[in-house]
VEXNUKOL-114571 format. One record per residue (C-alpha): x, y, z negated; residue in three letters. Coordinates in steps of 0.001 Angstrom, whole numbers, plus 500000, padded with zeros to 6 digits. Layout:
BEGIN
<site px="X" py="Y" pz="Z" residu="ALA"/>
...
! end
This chain:
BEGIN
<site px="667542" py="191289" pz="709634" residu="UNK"/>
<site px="666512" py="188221" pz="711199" residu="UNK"/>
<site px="663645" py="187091" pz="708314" residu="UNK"/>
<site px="662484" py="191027" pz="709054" residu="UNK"/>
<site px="661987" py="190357" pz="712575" residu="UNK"/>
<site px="659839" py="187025" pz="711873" residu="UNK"/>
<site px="657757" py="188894" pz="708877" residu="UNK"/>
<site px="656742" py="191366" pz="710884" residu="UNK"/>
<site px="656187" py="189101" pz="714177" residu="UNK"/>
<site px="655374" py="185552" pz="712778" residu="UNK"/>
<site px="654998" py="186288" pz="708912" residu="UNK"/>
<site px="650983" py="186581" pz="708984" residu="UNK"/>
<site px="650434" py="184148" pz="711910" residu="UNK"/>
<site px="653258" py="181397" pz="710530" residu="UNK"/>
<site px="651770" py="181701" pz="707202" residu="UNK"/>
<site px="647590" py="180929" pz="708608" residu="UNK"/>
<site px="649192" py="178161" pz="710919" residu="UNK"/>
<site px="651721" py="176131" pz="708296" residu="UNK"/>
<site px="648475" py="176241" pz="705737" residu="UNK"/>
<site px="646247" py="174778" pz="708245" residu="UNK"/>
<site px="648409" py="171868" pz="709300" residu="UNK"/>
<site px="648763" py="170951" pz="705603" residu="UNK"/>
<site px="644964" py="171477" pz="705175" residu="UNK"/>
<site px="644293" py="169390" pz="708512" residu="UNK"/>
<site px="647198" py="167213" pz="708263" residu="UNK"/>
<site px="647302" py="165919" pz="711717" residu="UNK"/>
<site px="648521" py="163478" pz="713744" residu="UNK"/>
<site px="651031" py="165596" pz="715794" residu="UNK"/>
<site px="651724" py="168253" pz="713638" residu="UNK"/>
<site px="653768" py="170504" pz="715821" residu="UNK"/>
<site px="651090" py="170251" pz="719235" residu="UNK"/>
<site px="648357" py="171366" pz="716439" residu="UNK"/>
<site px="650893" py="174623" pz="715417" residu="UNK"/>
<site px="651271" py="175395" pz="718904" residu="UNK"/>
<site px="647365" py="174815" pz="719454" residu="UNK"/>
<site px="646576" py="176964" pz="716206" residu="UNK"/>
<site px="649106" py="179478" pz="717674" residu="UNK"/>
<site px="647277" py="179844" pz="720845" residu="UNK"/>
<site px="644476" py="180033" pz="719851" residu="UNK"/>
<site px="645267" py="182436" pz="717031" residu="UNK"/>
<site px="646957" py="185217" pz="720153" residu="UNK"/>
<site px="643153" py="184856" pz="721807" residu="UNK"/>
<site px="641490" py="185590" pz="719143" residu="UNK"/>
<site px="643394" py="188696" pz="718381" residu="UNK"/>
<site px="643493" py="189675" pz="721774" residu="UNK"/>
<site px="639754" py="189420" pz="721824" residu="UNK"/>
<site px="639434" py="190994" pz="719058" residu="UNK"/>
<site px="641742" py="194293" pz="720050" residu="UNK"/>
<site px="639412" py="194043" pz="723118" residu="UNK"/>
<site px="636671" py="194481" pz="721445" residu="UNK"/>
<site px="637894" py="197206" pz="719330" residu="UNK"/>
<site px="638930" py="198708" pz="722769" residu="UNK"/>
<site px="635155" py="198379" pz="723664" residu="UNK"/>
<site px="633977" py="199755" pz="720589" residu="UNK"/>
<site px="635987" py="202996" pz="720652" residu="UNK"/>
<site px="635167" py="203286" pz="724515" residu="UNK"/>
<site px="631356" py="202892" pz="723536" residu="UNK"/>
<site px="631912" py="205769" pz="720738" residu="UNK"/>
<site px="633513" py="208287" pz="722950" residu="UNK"/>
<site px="630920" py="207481" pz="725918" residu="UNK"/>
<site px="627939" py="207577" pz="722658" residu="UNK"/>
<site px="629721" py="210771" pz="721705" residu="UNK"/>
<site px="629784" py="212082" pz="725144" residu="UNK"/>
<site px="626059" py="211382" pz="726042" residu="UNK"/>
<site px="625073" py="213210" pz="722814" residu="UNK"/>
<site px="626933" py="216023" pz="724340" residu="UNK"/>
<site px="625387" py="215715" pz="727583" residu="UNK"/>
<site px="622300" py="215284" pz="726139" residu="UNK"/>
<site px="622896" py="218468" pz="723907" residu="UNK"/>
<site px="623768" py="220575" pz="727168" residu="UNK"/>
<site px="620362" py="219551" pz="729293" residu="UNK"/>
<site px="618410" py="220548" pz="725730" residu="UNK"/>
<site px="620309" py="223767" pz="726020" residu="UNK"/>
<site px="619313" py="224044" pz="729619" residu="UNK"/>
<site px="615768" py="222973" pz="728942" residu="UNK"/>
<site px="615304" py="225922" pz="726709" residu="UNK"/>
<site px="617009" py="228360" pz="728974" residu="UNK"/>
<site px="615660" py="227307" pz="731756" residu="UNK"/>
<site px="611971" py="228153" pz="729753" residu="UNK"/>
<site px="612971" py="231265" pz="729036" residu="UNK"/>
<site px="613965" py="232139" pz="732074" residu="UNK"/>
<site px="610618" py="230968" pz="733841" residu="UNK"/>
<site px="608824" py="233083" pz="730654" residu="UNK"/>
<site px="611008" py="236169" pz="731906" residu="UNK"/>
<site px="609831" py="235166" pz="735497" residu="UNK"/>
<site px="606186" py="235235" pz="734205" residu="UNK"/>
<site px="606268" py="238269" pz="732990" residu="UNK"/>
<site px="608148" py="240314" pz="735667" residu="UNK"/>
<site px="605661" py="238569" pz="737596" residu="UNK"/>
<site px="602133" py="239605" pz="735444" residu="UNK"/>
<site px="604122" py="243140" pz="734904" residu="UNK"/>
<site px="604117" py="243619" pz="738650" residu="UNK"/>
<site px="601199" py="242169" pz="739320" residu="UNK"/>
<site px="599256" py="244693" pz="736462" residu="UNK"/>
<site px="601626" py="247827" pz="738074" residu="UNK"/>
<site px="599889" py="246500" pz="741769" residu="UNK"/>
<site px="596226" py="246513" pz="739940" residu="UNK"/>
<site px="596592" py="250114" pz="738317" residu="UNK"/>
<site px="598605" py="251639" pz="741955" residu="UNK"/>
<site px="595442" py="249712" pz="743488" residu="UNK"/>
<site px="592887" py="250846" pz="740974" residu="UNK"/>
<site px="594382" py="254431" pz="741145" residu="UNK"/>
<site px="594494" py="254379" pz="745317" residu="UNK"/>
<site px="590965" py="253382" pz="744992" residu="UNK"/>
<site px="590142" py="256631" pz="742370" residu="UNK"/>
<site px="591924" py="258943" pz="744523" residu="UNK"/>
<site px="589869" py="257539" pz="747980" residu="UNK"/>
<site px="586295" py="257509" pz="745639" residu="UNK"/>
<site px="587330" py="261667" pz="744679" residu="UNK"/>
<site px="588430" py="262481" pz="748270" residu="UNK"/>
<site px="585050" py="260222" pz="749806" residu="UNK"/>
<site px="583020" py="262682" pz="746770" residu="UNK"/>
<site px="584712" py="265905" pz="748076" residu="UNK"/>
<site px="584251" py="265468" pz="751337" residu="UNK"/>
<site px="580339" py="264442" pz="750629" residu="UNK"/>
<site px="579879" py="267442" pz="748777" residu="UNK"/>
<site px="581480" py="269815" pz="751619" residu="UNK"/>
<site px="578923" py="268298" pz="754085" residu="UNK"/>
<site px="576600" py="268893" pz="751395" residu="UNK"/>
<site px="577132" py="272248" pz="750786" residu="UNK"/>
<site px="576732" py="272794" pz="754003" residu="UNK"/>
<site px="573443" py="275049" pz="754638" residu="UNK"/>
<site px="570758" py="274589" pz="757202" residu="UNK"/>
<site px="571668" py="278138" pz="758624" residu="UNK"/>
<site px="575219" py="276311" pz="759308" residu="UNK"/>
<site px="574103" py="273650" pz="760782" residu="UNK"/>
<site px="571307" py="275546" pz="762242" residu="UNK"/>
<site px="573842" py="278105" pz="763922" residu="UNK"/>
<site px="575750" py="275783" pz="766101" residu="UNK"/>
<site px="574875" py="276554" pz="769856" residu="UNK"/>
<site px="572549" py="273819" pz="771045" residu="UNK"/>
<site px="571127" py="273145" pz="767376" residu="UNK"/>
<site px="567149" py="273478" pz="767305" residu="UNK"/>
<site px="565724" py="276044" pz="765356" residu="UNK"/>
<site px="564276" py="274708" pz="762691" residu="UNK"/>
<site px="563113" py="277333" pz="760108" residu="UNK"/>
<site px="560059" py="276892" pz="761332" residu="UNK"/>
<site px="558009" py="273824" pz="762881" residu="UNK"/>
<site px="554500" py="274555" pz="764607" residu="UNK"/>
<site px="551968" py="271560" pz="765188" residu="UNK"/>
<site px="548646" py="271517" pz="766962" residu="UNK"/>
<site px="545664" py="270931" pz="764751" residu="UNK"/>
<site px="542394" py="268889" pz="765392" residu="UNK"/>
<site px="541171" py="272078" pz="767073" residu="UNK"/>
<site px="544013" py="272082" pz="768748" residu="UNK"/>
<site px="545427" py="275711" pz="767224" residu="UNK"/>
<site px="548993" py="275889" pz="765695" residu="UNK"/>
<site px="549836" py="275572" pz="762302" residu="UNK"/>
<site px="553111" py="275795" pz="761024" residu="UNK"/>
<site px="554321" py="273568" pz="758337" residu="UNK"/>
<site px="555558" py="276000" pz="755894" residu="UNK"/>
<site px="552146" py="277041" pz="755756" residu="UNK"/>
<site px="550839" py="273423" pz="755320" residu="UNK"/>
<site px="553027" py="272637" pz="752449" residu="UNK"/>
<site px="551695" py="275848" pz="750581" residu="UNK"/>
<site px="548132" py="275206" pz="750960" residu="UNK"/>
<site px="548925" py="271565" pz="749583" residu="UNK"/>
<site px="550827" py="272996" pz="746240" residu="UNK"/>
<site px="547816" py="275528" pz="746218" residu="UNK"/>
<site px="545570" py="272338" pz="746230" residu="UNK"/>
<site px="547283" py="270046" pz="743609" residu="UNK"/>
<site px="547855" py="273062" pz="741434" residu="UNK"/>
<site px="543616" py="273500" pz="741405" residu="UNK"/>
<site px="543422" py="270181" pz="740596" residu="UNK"/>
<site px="545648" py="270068" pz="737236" residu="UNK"/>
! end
């Protein structure tokens, strides 16, 4: 029972040590096993430190490639969001155009109907409102100072131009 407690405690670290002092063969055999011993613990309790460090690097390696997988995630939906944005956006703003562009047809037709109402409005209509001249027919002195009314001008100058042809 005893030897199976020192295998499995001492067995490795006994058997390094004991071939070393013969190796070595020094002076004070014993102070260089305790030395070698000492020395020995450090160096595997560096070493399980820095197996300690290297699995604590791993998981921290392991968890910035997850972080680093999330923000790419949240790049992408964060683009596609701001493309959805864009487009609501250019789909309202093509909506406002066309309610704009119609507004704008339905002002031009009521701006035409109401020019052709006052358009097909006759001179007797506007003629026939109290206070309105009457303008059927305009007289003007001549050089000889006789009247001469226009209607009768414009004929004589369609008489004249239809000579001439």
């Amino acid at each position: 029972m005893e030897s199976q407690y020192l295998k499995r405690c001492l067995g490795s670290c006994l058997k390094k040590g004991l071939s070393e002092v013969v190796e070595h063969r020094p002076a004070d055999p014993i102070e260089y096993l305790a030395h070698w011993i000492y020395n020995y613990r450090r160096i595997l309790d560096e070493e399980k430190k820095r197996m300690l460090e290297r699995i604590e690097l791993e998981q921290e390696r392991e968890a910035a490639l997850v972080e680093l997988e999330m923000l790419r995630k949240m790049k992408e939906e964060e683009l596609m969001i701001q493309q959805k944005l864009e487009e609501q956006r250019q789909a309202q703003l093509e909506q406002e155009r066309q309610e704009l562009e119609l507004q704008n047809e339905e002002d031009e037709m009521l701006l035409q109907q109401k020019d052709q109402e006052e358009n097909e409005k006759t001179i007797a209509e506007l003629t026939d409102r109290p206070g309105a001249p009457n303008l059927t027919r305009v007289e003007e002195l001549d050089e000889d100072g006789q009247f001469e009314s226009i209607t009768d001008l414009t004929a004589e100058s369609e008489q004249e131009s239809s000579q001439l042809i």
